[in-house]
C-alpha positions in Angstrom: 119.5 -36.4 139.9 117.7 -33.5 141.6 119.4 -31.1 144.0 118.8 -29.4 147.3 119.1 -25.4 146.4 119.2 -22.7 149.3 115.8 -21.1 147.4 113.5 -20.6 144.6 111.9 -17.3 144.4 109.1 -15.9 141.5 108.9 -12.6 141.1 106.0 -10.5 139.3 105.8 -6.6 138.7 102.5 -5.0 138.8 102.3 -2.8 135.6 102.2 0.6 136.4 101.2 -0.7 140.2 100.7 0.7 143.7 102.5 -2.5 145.3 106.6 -3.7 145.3 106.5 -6.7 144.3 105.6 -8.4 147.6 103.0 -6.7 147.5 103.5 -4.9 151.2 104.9 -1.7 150.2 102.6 1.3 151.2 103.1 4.1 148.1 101.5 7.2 148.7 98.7 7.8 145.7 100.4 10.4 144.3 102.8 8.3 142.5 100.0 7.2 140.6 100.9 10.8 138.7 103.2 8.7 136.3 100.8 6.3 134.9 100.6 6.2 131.6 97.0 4.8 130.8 93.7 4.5 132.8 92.9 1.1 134.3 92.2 -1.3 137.4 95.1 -1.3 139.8 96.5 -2.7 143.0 96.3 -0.2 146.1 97.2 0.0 149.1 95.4 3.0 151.1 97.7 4.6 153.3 97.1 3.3 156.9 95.2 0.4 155.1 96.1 -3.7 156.0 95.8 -4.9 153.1 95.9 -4.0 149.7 92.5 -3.5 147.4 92.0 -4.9 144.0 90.6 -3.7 140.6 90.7 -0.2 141.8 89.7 2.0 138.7 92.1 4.8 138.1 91.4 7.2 135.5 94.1 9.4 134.3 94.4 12.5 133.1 90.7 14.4 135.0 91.4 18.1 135.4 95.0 17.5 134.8 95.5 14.6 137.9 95.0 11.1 137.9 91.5 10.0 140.6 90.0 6.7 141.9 86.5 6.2 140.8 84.2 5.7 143.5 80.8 4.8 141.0 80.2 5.2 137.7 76.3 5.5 136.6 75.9 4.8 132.6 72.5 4.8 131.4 71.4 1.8 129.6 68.4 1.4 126.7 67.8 -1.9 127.5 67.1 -1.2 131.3 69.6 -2.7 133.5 70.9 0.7 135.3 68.1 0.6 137.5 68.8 -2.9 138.9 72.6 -2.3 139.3 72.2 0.7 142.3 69.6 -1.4 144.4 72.6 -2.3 146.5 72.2 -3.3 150.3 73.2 -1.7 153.0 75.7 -4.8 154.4 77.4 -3.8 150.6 78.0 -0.5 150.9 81.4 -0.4 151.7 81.9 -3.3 148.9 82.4 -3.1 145.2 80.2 -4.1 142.3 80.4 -4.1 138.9 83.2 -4.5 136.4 85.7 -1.9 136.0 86.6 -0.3 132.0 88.9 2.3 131.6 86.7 4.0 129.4 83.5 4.7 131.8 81.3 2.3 129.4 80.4 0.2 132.2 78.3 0.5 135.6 81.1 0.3 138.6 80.4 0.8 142.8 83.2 1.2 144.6 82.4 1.5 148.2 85.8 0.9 149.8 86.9 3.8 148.7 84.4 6.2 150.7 86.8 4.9 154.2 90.3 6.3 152.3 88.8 9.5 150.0 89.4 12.9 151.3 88.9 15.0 148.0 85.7 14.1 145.1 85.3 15.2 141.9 81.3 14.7 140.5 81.4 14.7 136.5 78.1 14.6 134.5 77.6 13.5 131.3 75.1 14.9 129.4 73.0 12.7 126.4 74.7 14.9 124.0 78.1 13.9 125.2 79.0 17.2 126.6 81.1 16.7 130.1 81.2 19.3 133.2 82.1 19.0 136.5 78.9 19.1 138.9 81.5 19.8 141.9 84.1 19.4 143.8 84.5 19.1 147.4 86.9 18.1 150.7 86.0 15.7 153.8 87.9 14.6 156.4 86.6 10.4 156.0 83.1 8.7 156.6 81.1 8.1 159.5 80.7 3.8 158.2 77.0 3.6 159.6 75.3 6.4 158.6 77.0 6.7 155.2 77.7 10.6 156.4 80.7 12.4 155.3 83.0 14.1 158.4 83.3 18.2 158.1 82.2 18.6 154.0 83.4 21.2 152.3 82.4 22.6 148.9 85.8 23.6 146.7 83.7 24.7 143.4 80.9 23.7 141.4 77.0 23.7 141.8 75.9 24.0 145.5 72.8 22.0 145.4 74.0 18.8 143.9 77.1 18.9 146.7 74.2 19.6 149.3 72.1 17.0 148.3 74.3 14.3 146.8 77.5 15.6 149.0 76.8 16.9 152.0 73.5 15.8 153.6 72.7 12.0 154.4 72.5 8.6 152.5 70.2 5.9 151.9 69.4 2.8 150.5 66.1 0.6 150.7 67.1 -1.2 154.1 68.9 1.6 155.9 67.4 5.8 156.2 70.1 8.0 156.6 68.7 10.9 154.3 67.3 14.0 155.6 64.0 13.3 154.3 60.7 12.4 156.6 60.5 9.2 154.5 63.6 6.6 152.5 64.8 8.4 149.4 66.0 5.4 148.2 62.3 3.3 148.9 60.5 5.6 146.8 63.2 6.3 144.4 63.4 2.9 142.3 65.5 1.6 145.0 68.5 3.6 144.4 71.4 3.9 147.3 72.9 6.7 147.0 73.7 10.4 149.1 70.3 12.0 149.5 69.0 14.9 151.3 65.4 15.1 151.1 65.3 13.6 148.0 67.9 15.1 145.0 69.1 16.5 142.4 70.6 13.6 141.0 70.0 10.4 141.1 71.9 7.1 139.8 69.1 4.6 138.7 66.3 6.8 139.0 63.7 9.5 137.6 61.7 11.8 139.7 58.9 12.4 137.1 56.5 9.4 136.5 57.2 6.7 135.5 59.7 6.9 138.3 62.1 4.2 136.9 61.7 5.6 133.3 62.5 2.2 131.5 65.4 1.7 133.9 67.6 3.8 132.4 69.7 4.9 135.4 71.3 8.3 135.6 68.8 11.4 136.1 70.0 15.2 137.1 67.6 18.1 137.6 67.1 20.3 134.5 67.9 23.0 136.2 71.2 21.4 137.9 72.3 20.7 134.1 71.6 24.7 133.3 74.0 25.4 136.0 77.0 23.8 134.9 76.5 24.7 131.2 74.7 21.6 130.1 72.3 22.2 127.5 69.2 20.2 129.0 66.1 18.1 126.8 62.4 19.0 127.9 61.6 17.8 131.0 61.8 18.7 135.0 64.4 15.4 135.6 66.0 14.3 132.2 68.4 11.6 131.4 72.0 11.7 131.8 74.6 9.3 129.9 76.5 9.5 133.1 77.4 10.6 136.7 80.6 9.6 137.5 82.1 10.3 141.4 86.2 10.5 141.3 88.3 10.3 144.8 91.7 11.4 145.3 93.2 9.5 148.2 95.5 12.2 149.9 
């Protein structure tokens, strides 16, 4: 009535995937050049043990297809803020849930180990997008949150010196460049800091500092320089920052 066999096997195929389907195979990013629609993914970094889920991939950015390392949406009813108090033990983590369509607040930390080219995109209240910059490093020193040997490609220089290039903080850990924490007097935002910013995540800089928890600030005169048409203000709200890796 029921039979030995030699084997069952079940098979599934990743849609548009990084992984075979035993999930093992190590595909270099680029393939992801193919996909046909943004989403979260399966991926395994090169060099990487195991594979990562719900990796947000966003096709289509300046012509290639990028990983997004956070996405900052401001938010009327306040909960921006709360969302980038994040701890340093979690900064190599991931938080938030992923959309396709940057509508949603998303930290992916991981990502920081395996990145070796960024993209910064700001978007502005009137919907207007630009790039704030791009820039090369060779990895990430995992304690102090420091990127190895940046280098600026295009864009604005002092967002990629402050937000790139200089150090990082959050409310338990001071890795800026500042005397005091950025991120302790700055609504409790982790983030890259110098000495403080030019943009910030979750905060403002004018008073009040967390400005109804909105999230997303930049510098008015960081918006003037990459053709965003700022409101009155010295710090003014953004809709979003959004930070793209490319994993070569």
């Amino acid at each position: 009535s029921y039979d030995r066999v030699n084997r069952i096997t079940r098979f599934a195929l990743f849609e548009k995937g990084l992984l075979s389907a035993d999930g093992t195979s190590d595909r270099p990013f680029k393939d992801l050049e193919s996909a046909e629609k943004s989403g979260a993914y399966y991926f395994h970094p090169p060099g990487n043990p195991v594979p990562f889920a719900n990796v947000l991939i966003i096709v289509g950015v300046e012509g290639e297809t990028w990983a997004v390392v956070f996405n900052s949406v401001g938010d009327p009813a306040g909960s921006t803020n709360d969302f980038w108090r994040i701890p340093y033990a979690d900064r190599l983590k991931m938080k938030g849930t992923p959309s396709a369509d940057l509508s949603t607040n998303w930290y992916d930390g991981r990502l920081y180990e395996h990145g070796r080219r960024y993209l910064d995109v700001i978007e502005n209240l009137d919907g207007a997008v630009a790039i704030a910059f791009e820039a090369t490093a060779d990895g990430i020193d995992k304690s102090s949150m420091r990127f190895s040997n940046p280098s600026r490609l295009r864009g604005d220089s002092g967002m990629y010196s402050c937000q790139f290039a200089s150090g990082w903080s959050s409310t338990d850990h001071d890795s800026d460049t500042w005397s005091n924490n950025c991120a302790e007097h700055y609504g409790g935002t982790t983030q890259h800091y110098c000495a403080c910013w030019n943009y910030n995540l979750g905060s403002d800089a004018d008073s009040p500092i967390l400005d109804g928890g909105w999230g997303p600030h930049v510098h008015r005169d960081r918006l003037s320089a990459i053709g965003l048409t700022p409101p009155q203000g010295s710090y003014d709200r953004v809709n979003r920052i959004t930070r793209f890796a490319r994993l070569d």
